[in-house]
C-alpha positions in Angstrom: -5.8 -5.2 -6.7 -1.9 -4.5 -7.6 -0.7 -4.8 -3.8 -2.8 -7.7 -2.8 -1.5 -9.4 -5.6 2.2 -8.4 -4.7 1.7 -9.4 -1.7 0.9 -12.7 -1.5 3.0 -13.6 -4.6 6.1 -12.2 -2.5 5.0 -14.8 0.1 4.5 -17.4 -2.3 8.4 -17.2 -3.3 9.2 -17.8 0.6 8.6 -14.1 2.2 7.1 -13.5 5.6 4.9 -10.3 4.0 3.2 -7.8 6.0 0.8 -5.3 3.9 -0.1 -2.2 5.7 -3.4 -0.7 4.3 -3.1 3.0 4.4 -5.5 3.8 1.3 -8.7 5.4 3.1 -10.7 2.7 0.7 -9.4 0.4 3.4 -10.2 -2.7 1.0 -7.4 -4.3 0.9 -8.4 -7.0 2.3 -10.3 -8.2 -0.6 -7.5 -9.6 -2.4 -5.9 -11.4 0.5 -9.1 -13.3 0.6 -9.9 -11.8 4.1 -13.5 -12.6 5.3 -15.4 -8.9 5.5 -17.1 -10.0 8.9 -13.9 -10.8 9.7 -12.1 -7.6 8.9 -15.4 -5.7 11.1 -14.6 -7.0 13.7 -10.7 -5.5 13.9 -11.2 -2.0 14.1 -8.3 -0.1 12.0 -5.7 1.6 14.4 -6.1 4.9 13.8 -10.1 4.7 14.3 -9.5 3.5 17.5 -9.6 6.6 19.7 -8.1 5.0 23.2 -5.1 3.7 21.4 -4.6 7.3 20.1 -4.9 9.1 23.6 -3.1 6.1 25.1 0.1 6.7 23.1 -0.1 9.9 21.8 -1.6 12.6 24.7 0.3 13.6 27.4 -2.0 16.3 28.3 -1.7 20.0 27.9 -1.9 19.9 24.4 1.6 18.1 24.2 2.2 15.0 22.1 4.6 12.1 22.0 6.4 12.0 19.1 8.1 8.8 19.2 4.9 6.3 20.9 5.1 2.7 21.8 4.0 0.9 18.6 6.0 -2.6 18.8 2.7 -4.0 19.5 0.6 -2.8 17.0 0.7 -5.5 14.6 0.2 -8.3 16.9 -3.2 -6.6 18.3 -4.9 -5.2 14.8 -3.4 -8.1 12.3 -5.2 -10.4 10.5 -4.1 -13.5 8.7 -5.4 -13.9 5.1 -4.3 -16.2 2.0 -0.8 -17.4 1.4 0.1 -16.5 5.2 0.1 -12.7 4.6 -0.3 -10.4 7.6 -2.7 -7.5 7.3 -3.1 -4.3 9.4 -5.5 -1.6 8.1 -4.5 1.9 9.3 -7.6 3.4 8.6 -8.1 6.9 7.8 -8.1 10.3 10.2 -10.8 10.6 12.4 -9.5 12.7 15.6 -12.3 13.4 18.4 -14.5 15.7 16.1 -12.4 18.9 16.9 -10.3 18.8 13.4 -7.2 18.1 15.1 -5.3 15.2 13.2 -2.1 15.8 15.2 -2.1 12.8 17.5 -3.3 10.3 14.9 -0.8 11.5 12.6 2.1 11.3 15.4 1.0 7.9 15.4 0.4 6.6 11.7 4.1 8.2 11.0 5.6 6.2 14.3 4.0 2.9 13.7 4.9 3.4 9.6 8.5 4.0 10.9 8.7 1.1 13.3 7.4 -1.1 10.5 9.9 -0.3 7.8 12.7 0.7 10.0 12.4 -2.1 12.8 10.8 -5.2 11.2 12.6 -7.9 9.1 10.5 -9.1 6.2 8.6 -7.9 3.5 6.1 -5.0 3.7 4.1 -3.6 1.2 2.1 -0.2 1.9 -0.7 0.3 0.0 -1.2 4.3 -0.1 -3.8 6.9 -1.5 -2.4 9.3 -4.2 -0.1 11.0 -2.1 3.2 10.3 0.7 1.9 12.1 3.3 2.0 9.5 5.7 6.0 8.9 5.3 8.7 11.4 7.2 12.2 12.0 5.7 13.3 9.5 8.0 10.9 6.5 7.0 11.7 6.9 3.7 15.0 6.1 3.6 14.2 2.4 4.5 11.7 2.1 1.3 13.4 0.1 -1.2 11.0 0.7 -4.3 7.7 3.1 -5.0 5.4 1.9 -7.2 3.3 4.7 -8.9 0.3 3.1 -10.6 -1.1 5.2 -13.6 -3.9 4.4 -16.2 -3.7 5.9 -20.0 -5.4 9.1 -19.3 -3.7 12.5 -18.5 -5.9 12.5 -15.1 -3.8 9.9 -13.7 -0.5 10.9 -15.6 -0.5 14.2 -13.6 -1.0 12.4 -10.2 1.6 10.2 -11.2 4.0 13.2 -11.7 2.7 15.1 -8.0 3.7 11.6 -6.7 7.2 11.7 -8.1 7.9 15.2 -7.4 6.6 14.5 -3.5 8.9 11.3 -3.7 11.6 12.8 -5.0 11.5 16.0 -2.8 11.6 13.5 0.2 14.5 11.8 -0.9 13.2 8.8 -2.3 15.4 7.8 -5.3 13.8 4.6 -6.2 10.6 5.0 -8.5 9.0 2.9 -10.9 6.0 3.0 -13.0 3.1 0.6 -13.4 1.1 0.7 -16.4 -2.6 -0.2 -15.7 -5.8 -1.0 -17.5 -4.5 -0.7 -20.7 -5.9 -2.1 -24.4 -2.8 -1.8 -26.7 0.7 -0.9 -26.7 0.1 2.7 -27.8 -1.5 2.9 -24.4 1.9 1.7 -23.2 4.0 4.6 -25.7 1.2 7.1 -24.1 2.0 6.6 -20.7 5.8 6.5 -21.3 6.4 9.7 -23.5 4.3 11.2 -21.0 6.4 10.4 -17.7 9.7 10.5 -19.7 10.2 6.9 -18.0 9.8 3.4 -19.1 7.3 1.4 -16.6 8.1 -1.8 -14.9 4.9 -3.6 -16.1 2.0 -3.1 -18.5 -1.3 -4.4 -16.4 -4.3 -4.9 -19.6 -7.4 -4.2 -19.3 -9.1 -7.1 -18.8 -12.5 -8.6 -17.6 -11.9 -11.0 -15.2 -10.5 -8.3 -12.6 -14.0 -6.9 -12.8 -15.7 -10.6 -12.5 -13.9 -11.3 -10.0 -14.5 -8.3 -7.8 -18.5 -8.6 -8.3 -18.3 -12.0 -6.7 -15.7 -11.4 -4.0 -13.2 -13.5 -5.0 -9.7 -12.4 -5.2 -8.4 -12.3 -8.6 -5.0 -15.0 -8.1 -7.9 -17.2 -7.1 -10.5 -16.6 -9.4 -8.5 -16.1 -12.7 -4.9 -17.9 -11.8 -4.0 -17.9 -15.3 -5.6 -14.8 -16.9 -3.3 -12.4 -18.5 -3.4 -9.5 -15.6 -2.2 -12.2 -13.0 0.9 -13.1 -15.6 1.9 -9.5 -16.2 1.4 -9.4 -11.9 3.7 -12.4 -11.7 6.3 -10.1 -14.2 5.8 -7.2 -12.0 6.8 -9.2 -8.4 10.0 -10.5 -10.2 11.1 -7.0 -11.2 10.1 -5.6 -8.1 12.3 -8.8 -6.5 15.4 -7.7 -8.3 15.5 -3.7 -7.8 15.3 -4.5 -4.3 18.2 -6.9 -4.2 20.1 -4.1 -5.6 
């Protein structure tokens, strides 16, 4: 819900935005108001087994490292609300032999090509972990967002995903507060990081409303307050990256 919502409010301020769904859920579509029978019939990049082979194999067991991606997002994007370009990566699914090599030659070069090549806005919506992004990639990420909720479940994922981001080099980390009731939620989260957080997301019902009926949440609840602490959240997230 937190990058879709980014997302299109970045294009909203005048930003060509391109969100890369990397998140195995693959449903981030839902908040850019993408039609599902749409989104089946795009099939996400790395499930698509000939583009793999195509750009990856060379036979012999030997892989290219550095494959032609420039047309990627041309081929698997779709178009949802406020203009915002979508391209689901899709998770690992290699040939049935267990070998995630070539797709993972792949998801790194077209992340790369994205951040490093590409002029405009991208947010990457990714599982609990970094993974996907190389030493080299992340040097052209301006901000990472680690989302946690007032439990010490997701307070300790939020801590693996700073030490992975910080033992990659990434220097700029900030912390979102979600789902919670009351502002000792808030002290919770921050005496448990050590860190203040960029937002405090409450728990509230509309995000669930919304979901059951299909309807993204800027559109079904534009003035509720989760979409005004979302709107607080894109203007920080505006001016760390200016910096």
């Amino acid at each position: 819900m937190i990058a879709g919502s980014l997302a299109r409010l970045l294009a909203r301020d005048g930003y060509k935005v391109l969100a890369i769904d990397a998140d195995p859920a693959m449903n981030l579509y839902r908040q850019l108001g993408i039609d599902s029978k749409i989104i089946e019939g795009v099939k996400p990049v790395l499930e698509d087994s000939k583009l793999v082979d195509e750009r990856v194999n060379i036979g012999s067991g030997l892989l290219i490292l550095t494959p032609r991606v420039d047309d990627v997002i041309g081929r698997y994007g779709v178009e949802g609300r406020d203009n915002v370009v979508l391209v689901r990566l899709g998770t690992i699914r290699y040939g049935g032999s267990g070998c995630m090599c070539p797709a993972n030659a792949l998801l790194r070069a077209i992340l790369s090509y994205i951040l490093l090549s590409r002029d405009e806005a991208v947010v990457v919506d990714l599982e609990a972990g970094l993974e996907p992004l190389g030493r080299g990639t992340v040097e052209a990420v301006d901000l990472l967002i680690s989302i946690t909720e007032p439990t010490p479940q997701s307070i300790d994922t939020c801590r693996r995903v700073a030490k992975l981001a910080s033992d990659l080099g990434l220097k700029s980390i900030g912390y979102v507060a979600n789902k919670v009731s009351d502002e000792k939620d808030i002290e919770y989260i921050e005496s448990s990081l050590e860190s203040s957080i960029l937002a405090a997301i409450p728990f509230d019902r509309s995000v669930t409303e919304a979901e059951k009926l299909g309807i993204p949440l800027l559109d079904y609840a534009p003035n509720s307050t989760v979409v005004k602490a979302l709107i607080e959240l894109k203007d920080k997230v505006k001016d760390l990256c200016r910096r």
